[in-house]
C-alpha positions in Angstrom: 68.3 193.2 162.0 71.3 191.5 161.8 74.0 190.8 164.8 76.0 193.9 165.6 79.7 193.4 166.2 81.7 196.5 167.3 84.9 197.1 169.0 88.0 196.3 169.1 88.5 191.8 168.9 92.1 190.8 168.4 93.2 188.1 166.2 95.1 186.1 168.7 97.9 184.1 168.4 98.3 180.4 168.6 100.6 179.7 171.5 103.6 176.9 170.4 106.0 175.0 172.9 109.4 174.1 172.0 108.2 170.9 170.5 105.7 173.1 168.3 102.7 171.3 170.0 99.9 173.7 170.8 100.2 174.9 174.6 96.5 175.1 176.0 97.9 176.4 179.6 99.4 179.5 178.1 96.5 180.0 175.4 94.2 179.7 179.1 96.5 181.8 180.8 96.9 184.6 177.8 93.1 184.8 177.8 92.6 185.2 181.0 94.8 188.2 181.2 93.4 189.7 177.9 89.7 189.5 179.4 90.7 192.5 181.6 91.6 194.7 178.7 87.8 195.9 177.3 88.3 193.9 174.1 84.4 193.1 172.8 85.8 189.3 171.9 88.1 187.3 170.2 89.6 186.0 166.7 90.8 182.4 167.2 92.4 180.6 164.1 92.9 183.7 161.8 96.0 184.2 159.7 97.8 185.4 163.4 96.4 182.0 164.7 98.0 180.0 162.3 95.3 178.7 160.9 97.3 176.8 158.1 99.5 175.4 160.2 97.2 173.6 162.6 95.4 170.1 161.9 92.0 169.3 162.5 91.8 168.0 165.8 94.0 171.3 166.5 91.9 173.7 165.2 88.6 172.1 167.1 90.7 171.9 170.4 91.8 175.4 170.1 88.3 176.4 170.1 86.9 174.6 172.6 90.2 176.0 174.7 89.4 179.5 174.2 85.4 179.4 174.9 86.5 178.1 177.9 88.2 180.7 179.2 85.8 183.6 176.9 83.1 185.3 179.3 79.9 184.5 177.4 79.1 188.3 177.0 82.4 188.4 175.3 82.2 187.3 171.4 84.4 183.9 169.8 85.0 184.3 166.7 86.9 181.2 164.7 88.6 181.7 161.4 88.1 179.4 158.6 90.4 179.5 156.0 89.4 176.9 153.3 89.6 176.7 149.9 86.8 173.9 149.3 83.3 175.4 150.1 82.3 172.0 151.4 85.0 171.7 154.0 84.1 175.5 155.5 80.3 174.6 155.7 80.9 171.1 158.0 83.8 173.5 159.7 81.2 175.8 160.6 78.5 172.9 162.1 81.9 172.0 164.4 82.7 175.1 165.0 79.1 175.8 166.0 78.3 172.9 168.1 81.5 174.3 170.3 80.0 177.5 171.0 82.0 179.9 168.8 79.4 183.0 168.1 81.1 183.6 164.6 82.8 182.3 161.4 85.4 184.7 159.9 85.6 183.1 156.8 88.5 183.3 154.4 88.5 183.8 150.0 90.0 180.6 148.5 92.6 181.4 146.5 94.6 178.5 145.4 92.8 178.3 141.8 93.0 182.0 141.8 92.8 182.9 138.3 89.2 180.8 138.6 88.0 182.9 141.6 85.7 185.3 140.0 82.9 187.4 141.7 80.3 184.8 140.8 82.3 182.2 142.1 83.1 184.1 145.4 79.3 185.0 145.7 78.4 181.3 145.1 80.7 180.5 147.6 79.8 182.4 150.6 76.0 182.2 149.7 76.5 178.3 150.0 77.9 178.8 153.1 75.9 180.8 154.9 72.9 179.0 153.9 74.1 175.7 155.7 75.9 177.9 159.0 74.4 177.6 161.8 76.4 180.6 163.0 76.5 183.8 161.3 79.4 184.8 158.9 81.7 187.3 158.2 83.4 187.8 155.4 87.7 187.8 155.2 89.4 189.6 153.0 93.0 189.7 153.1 94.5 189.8 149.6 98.5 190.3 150.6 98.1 186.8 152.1 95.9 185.0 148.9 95.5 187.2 146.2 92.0 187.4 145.9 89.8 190.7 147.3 86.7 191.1 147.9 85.4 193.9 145.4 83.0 196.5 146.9 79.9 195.3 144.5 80.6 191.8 145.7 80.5 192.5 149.8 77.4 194.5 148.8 75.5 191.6 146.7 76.9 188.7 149.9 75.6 191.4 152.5 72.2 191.2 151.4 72.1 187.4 152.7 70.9 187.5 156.4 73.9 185.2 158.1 76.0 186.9 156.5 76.6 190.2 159.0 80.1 191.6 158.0 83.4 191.7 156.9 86.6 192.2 158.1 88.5 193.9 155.2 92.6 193.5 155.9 93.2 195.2 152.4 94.9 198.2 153.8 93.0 200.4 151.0 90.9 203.1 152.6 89.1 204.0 149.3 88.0 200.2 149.3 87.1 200.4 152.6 85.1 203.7 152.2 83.1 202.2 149.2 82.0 199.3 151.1 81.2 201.4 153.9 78.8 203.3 151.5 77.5 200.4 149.5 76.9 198.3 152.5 73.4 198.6 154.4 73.9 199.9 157.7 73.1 196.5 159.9 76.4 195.7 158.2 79.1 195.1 160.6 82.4 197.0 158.6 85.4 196.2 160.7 89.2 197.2 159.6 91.8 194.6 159.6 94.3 196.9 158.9 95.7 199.9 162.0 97.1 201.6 159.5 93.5 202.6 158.7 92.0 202.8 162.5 91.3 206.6 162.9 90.5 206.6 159.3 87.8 203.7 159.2 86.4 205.1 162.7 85.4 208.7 161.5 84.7 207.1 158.2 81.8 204.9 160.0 83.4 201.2 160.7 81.9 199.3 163.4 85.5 198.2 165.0 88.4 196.8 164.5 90.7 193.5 164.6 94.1 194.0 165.0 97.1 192.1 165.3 98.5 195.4 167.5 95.9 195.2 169.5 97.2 192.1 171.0 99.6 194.5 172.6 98.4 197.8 172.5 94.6 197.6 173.1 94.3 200.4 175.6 95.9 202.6 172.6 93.7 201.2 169.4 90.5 201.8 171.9 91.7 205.4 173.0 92.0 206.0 168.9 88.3 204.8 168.3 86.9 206.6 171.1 88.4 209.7 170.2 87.7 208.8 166.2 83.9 208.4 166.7 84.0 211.7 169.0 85.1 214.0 166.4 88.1 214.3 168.2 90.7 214.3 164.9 93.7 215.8 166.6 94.0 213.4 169.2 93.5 210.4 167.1 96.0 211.4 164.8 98.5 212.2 167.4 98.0 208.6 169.0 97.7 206.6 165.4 101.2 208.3 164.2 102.9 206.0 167.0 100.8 203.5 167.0 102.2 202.6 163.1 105.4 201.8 163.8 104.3 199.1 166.4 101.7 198.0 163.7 104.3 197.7 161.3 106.4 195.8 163.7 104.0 192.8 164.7 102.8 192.4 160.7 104.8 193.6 157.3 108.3 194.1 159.2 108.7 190.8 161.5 104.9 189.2 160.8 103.5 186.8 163.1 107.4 185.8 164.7 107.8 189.7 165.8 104.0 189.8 167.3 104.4 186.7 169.4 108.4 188.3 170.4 105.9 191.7 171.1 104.1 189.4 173.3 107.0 187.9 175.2 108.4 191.4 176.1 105.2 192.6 178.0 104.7 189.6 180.1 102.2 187.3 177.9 103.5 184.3 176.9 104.2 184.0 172.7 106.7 181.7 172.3 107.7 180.2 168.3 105.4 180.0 165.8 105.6 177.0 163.8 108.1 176.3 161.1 108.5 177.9 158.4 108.0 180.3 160.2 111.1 181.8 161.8 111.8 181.7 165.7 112.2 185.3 166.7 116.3 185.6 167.8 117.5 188.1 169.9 118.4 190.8 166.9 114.7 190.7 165.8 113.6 190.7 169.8 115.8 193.9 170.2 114.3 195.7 167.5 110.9 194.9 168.5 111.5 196.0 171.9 113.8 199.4 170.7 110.3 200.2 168.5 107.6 199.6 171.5 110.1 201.9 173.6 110.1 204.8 171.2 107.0 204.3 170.8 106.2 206.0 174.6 102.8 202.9 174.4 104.7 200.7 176.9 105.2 202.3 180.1 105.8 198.7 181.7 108.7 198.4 179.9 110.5 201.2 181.1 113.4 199.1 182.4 114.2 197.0 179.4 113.5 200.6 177.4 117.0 202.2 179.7 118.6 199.1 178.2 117.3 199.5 174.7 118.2 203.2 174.2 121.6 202.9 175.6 
């Protein structure tokens, strides 16, 4: 039987000074706050993390950071996003000997048109042989290109480290036919809250989120209420929950989810350049979105300001 993940672990963001140096202190003090919010663990170094704009050294720092500051009952979960299967296997031994409990592990992309489903299965299988912790499988083809067919999460599930996915695709048919080609020890969890009632009552284990960085006590009231039967609910609370999805991913990416963070009293900061440092237009609009939203009671005050 293979490792069960379930609930609702948010792909957290990479704190940045001004300088653009990582700031431990408020990746600690974010943490620490977040523990108190009934997540079941964390994603550190996914595509919200930044994982491709961090070195080395960062990356292993970053994770020794966080399981620091991670109860042990709560899950780690590091992202490795590498295109060489060499470099994710001795990424995995690091990441291993610094206590993360999981490797969320990324499709290489950058020689795309070579990326086949044999070359994908080859991949991962290679991987999880040589892992000392188990693997899920990352599939996020807005970002690389490359998805992870149905038949292929199917033919990787049946190796024993490798206990899940998390499928960012956004496509609930995709989702529905891994959910019934995958065995049931499977751990199917959506990376996209667009799809959160959907994959819920449709049998997903959890979720990560980028919203629920800001809005867990809402993504966990929809899963609750998804895996009671209770439709009407769900619905009601996933209909505003999109337009704050929307806002910390496809409208404003990861600039508008670490602005999100600044207006509720976490600390987000810039991300690094390229990236854009959120200005006070896009900080307005985030804030004008979480109010109409009626998610944010705490920010009731800034919400007086916002609407007139």
């Amino acid at each position: 039987m293979k490792r069960s993940i379930s609930g609702l672990l948010p792909p957290i963001p990479t704190p940045f000074d001004e300088r653009e140096q990582v700031a431990h202190d408020r990746f600690r003090a974010n943490i620490e706050r977040w523990n108190q919010y009934g997540y079941s663990g964390y994603v550190v170094l996914g595509s919200n993390g930044e994982f491709v704009h961090l070195t080395e050294s960062e990356r292993w720092k970053v994770i020794e950071t966080a399981r620091e500051v991670i109860p042990g009952d709560m899950l780690l979960i590091a992202g490795a996003s590498y295109n060489a299967t060499r470099e994710a296997i001795e990424f995995a031994r690091r990441a291993a000997s610094l206590r993360a409990d999981a490797l969320l592990v990324g499709t290489p992309h950058y020689y795309r048109d070579q990326i086949t489903p044999a070359v994908l299965l080859d991949h991962y299988w290679r991987i999880a042989d040589a892992s000392p912790i188990p693997i899920l499988l990352y599939s996020v083809p807005q970002f690389t290109g490359v998805a992870l067919a149905p038949e292929t999460v199917a033919r990787l599930a049946e190796h024993p480290n490798i206990i899940g996915i998390k499928d960012s695709g956004g496509n609930l048919a995709m989702l529905a036919e891994i959910l019934r080609l995958a065995p049931s020890d499977f751990n199917v969890l959506t990376g996209s809250a667009a799809l959160l009632h959907a994959a819920m009552a449709l049998g997903a284990k959890g979720a990560v989120l980028a919203v629920g960085c800001i809005a867990a006590k809402t993504c966990l009231q929809i899963m609750r209420l998804a895996r009671e039967g209770d439709g009407v609910r769900a619905a009601e609370l996933q209909l505003r929950l999109l337009p704050v999805a929307r806002a910390v991913t496809t409208q404003f990416g990861i600039s508008g989810l670490k602005a999100a963070l600044d207006l509720i009293g976490f600390y987000g900061g810039p991300p690094r350049a390229p990236l854009p440092v959120p200005d006070d237009k896009m900080r307005a609009e985030i804030c004008a979105i979480l109010c109409v939203s009626g998610l944010f009671p705490e920010l009731e005050q800034e919400c007086s300001h916002a609407v007139s």
